[in-house]
C-alpha positions in Angstrom: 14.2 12.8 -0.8 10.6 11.3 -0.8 7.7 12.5 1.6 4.9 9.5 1.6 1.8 10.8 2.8 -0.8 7.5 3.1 -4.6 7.9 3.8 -8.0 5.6 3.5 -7.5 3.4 6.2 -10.2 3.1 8.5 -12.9 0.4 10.1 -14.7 -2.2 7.6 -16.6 -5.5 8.4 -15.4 -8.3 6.7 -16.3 -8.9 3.3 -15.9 -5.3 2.7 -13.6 -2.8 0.3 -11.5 -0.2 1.2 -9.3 2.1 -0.8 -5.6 3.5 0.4 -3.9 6.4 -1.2 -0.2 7.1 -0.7 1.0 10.5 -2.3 4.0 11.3 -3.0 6.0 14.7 -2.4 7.9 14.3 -6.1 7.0 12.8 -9.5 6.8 8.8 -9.0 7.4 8.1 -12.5 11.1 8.5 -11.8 10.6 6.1 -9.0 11.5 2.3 -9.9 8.8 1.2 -8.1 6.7 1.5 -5.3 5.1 -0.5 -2.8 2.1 -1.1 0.1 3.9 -3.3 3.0 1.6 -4.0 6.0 2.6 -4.6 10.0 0.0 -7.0 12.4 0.7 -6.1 16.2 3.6 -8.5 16.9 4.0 -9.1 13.7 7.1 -8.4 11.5 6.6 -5.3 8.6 5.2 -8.0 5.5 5.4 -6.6 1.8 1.8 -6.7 0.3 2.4 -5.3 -3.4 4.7 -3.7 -5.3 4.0 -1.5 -8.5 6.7 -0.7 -11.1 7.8 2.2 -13.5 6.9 -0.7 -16.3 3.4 -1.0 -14.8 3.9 -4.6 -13.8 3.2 -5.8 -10.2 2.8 -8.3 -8.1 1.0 -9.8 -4.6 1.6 -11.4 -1.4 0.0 -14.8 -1.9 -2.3 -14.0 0.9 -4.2 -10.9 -1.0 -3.7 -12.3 -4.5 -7.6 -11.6 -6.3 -8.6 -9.7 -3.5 -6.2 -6.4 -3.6 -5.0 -3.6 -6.8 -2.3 -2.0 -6.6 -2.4 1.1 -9.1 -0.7 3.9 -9.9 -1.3 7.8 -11.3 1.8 9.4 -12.3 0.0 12.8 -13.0 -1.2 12.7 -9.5 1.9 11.1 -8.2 -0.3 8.8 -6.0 -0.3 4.9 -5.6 -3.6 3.1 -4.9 -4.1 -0.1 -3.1 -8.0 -1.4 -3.7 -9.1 -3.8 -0.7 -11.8 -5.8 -1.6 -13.0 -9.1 0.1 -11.4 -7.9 3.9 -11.0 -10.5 5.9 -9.8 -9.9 9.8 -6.2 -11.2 9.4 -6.2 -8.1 6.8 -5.9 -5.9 10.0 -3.1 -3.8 10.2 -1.5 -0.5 9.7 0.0 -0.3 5.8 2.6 1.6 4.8 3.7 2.8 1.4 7.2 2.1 0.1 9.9 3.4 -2.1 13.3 3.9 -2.9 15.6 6.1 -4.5 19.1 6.6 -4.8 19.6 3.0 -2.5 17.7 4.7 0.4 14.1 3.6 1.5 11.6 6.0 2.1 8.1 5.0 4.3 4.8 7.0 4.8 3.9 7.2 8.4 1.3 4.5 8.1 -2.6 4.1 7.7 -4.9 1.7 9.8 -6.9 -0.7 9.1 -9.0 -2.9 10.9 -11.3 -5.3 9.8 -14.1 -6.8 12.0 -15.6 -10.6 11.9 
């Protein structure tokens, strides 16, 4: 089993940064990959990022140049840098993984982003 603990989220204007953590309860390097979905109100749960064991990752289209997804295996702790916020940004993220075919979530951080 994975325990995904998130933090970081918070109120920003727009324009401005943010920084979520997501810290896991075991080592993540044995974890294929993991990943920063987020969830609008009435929206369906959309995958943001995704980080993998090989250190590649990729991005939603609509936060390409604007968001980093990192990792720290010694921390065993994904990253997700926010910069340029804009207010369709707002939602609560959640961190993502899998193991042994069964996905694991945090319980979600908020974010909200002001015009």
């Amino acid at each position: 089993q994975v325990q995904l603990v998130e933090s970081g989220g918070g109120l920003v204007q727009a324009g401005g940064s943010l920084m979520l953590s997501c810290e896991a309860s075991r080592s993540i390097f044995s974890l294929n990959h993991m990943a920063w979905y987020r969830q609008a109100p009435g929206k369906q749960r959309e995958l943001v990022s995704t980080i993998f064991n090989s250190g590649s990752s990729n991005y939603d289209d609509s936060v390409k140049g604007r968001f980093t997804i990192s990792r720290d295996n010694a921390k065993n702790t994904v990253y997700l840098q926010m910069n340029s916020l804009k207010p369709e940004d707002t939602a609560v993220y959640y961190c993502n993984t899998a193991l042994d075919w069964v996905d694991y979530w945090g319980q979600g951080t908020q974010v909200t982003v002001s015009s």
